[in-house]
N, C-alpha and C positions, 0 to 999 in steps of 0.2 A: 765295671765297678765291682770291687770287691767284695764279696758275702759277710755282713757281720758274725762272728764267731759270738756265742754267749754264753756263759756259763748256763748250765738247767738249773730251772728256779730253786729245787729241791737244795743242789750243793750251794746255789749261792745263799741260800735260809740258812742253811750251818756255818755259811762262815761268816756271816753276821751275827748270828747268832753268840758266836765265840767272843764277838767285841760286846755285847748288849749283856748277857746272862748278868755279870754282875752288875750289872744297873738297876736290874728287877726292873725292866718298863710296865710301864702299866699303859692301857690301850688310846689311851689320851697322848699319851709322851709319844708311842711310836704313828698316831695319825698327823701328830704335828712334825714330827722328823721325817716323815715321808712325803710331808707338804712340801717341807725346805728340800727334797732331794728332788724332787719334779721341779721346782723351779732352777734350783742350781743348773740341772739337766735342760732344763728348756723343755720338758716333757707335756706336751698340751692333753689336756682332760679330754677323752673322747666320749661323748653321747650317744650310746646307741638306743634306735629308736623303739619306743614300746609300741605291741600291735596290741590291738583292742580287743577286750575279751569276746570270745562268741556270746553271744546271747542268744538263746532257743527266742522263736515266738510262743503267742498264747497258743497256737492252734498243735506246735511241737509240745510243748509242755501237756498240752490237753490230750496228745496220742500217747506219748510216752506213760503216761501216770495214769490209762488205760489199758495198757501193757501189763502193769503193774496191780493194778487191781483186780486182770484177770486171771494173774498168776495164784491167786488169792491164798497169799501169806503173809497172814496179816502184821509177823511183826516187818516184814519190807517195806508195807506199807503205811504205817508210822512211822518206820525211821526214814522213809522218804519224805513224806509229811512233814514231819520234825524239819528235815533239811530246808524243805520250800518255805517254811512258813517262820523262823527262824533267823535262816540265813547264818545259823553258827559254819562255822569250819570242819571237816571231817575231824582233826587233832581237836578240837574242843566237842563234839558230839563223842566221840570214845569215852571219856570221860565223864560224861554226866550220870551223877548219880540219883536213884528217887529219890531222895531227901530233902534234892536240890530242887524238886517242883513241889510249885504253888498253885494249886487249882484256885482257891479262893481268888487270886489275882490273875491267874493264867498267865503267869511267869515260870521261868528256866532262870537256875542261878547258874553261871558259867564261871567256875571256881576258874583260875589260871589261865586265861586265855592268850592268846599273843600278847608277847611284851608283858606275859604274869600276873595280867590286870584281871582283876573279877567285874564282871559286868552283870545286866538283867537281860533278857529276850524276851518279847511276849510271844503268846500263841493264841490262837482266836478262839473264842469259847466254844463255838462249833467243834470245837477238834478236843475239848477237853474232856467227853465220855471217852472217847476210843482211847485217849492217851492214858484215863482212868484205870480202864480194863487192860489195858498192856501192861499198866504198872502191879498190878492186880496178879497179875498173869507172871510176871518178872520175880515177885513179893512171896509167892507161892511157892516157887522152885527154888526160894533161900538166896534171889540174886540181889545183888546191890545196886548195879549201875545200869540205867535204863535200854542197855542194846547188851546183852547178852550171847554169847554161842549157844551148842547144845552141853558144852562144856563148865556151863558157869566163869565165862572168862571175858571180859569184854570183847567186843569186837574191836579188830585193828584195821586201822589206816587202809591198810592194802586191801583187808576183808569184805570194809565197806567199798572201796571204788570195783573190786569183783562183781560184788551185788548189782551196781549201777548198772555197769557195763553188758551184762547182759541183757538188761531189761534195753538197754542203748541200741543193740543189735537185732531183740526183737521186734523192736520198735521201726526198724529200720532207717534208723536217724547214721545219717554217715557222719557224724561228728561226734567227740566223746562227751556225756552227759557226765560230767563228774557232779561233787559236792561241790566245787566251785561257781560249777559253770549253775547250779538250782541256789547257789547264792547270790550272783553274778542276775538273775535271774528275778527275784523277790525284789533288791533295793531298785534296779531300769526299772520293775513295774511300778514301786512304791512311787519312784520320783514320776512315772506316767501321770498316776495318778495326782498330782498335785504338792508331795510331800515334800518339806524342804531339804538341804542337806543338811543342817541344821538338828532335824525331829529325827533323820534316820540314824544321825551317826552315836545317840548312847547308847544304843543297841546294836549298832553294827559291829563295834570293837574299831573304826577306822581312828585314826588321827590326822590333823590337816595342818600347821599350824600356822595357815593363815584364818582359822575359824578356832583357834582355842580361848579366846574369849567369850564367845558367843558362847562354846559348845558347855564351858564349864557352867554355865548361868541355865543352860537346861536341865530337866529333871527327868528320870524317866518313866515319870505320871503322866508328864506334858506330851512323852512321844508315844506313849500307848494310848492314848486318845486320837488321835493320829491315825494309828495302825488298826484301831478298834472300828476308826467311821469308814477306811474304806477295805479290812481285810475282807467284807463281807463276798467281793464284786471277782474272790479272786476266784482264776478260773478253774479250781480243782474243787 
C-alpha cells in the first residue's frame, strides 16, 4: 500500500489561508467550516482518553508541608498554604494583590481568573493572623501583590512550581507536587468530606454545564459555610 503524501500543516495553513483572509473569519465561521470538511472527508473524531489526576494522600500532604515548615521561610509557607486551602491556580495566585484580601470575611478576590471571570475564595480563619503578617510584611517593603521576589516583582509561574519542586524532592515524594496537584488535592478532600459539587464549584472557578442551573442559584455565602464547618479537620 502506498504512503500517503501530505502537505505539512504549516504550508497547508498558508494556503488556505490565501482563500479565507478576505473573508475575515471569525472563530465561529472557521469551527463550522471545519465541521463540514471532517464530514465531507468522512474524518471520525478521535477521543483520547484522559488519565486522572494524582492526588497526594493525607499522610503525603502531611510529610510534604512538614518539609516545608522546617525549611522555615515563612513566605513559602503561606504561599503554600494559600495554595492548599484555596485551591486557586498557580496563573491566578501570581496575581493577587493585598487589596484583593478580606480579613473580615476571609476571602481572596481573584480578579481575572480562567475564562476572565472574577470569582471569591475563602481561607479559614486560623490562617488569617499569618496571612495578616505576611501582608504586613509585603506592605512594608512598598509591595503590592501578595507573593513578591526579593526584587519587588511578582513571583512567576515557573518560580512558584521551583519552589514546590524542591520541597517535592525533600520530601521524598517521587511524584511532582505541583499547584495543581495541592489544588487537585483540597476539592477530593472537600468532596471526602461531604461537600457537594454544587457548594465547591463558586469557588473553584470550574464550569459544568450540565450543573449551570443549579450553580448560578448559589451564592458564595452558601459555599463558605460549607468550607468553614469542615476546613477546621484539614490535615495541615
Amino acid at each position: 500500500m502506498d504512503e500517503i503524501k501530505r502537505t505539512p500543516v504549516g504550508k497547508k495553513a498558508k494556503q488556505l489561508l490565501k482563500t479565507l483572509k478576505a473573508e475575515k473569519p471569525d472563530y465561529d465561521y472557521l469551527r463550522e467550516l471545519f465541521r463540514h470538511l471532517r464530514r465531507e472527508l468522512k474524518v471520525e473524531v478521535t477521543h483520547h482518553s484522559k488519565r486522572l489526576p494524582t492526588v497526594p494522600t493525607e499522610a503525603e500532604i502531611q510529610k510534604y508541608y512538614e518539609v516545608v515548615w522546617k525549611a522555615r521561610k515563612m513566605n513559602h509557607v503561606v504561599m503554600i498554604k494559600t495554595l492548599l486551602y484555596t485551591g486557586v491556580r498557580v496563573s491566578e495566585l501570581i496575581k493577587i494583590k493585598v487589596s484583593e484580601l478580606d480579613f473580615d470575611r476571609c476571602q481572596i478576590r481573584i480578579t481575572e481568573g480562567k475564562g476572565k471571570k472574577d470569582r471569591i475564595v475563602p481561607f479559614p480563619n486560623d490562617f488569617k493572623e499569618t496571612l495578616a503578617m505576611h501582608v504586613h510584611g509585603v506592605q512594608a517593603k512598598g509591595g503590592s501583590h501578595l507573593f513578591e521576589s526579593s526584587w519587588k516583582r511578582p513571583y512567576t509561574d515557573r518560580g512558584i512550581r521551583k519552589i514546590l519542586a524542591l520541597y517535592t524532592k525533600a520530601a521524598g515524594i517521587e511524584y511532582s507536587i505541583s499547584p495543581h496537584t495541592l489544588r487537585h488535592f483540597l476539592f477530593t478532600w472537600l468532596k471526602k468530606q461531604g461537600i457537594e459539587d454544587a457548594m465547591i464549584q463558586p469557588y473553584s472557578g470550574h464550569e459544568s454545564r450540565q450543573s449551570l442551573e443549579i450553580y448560578s442559584k448559589l451564592s458564595i455565602a452558601d459555599a463558605q459555610i460549607e468550607y468553614d464547618n469542615v476546613i477546621e479537620k484539614f490535615p495541615i
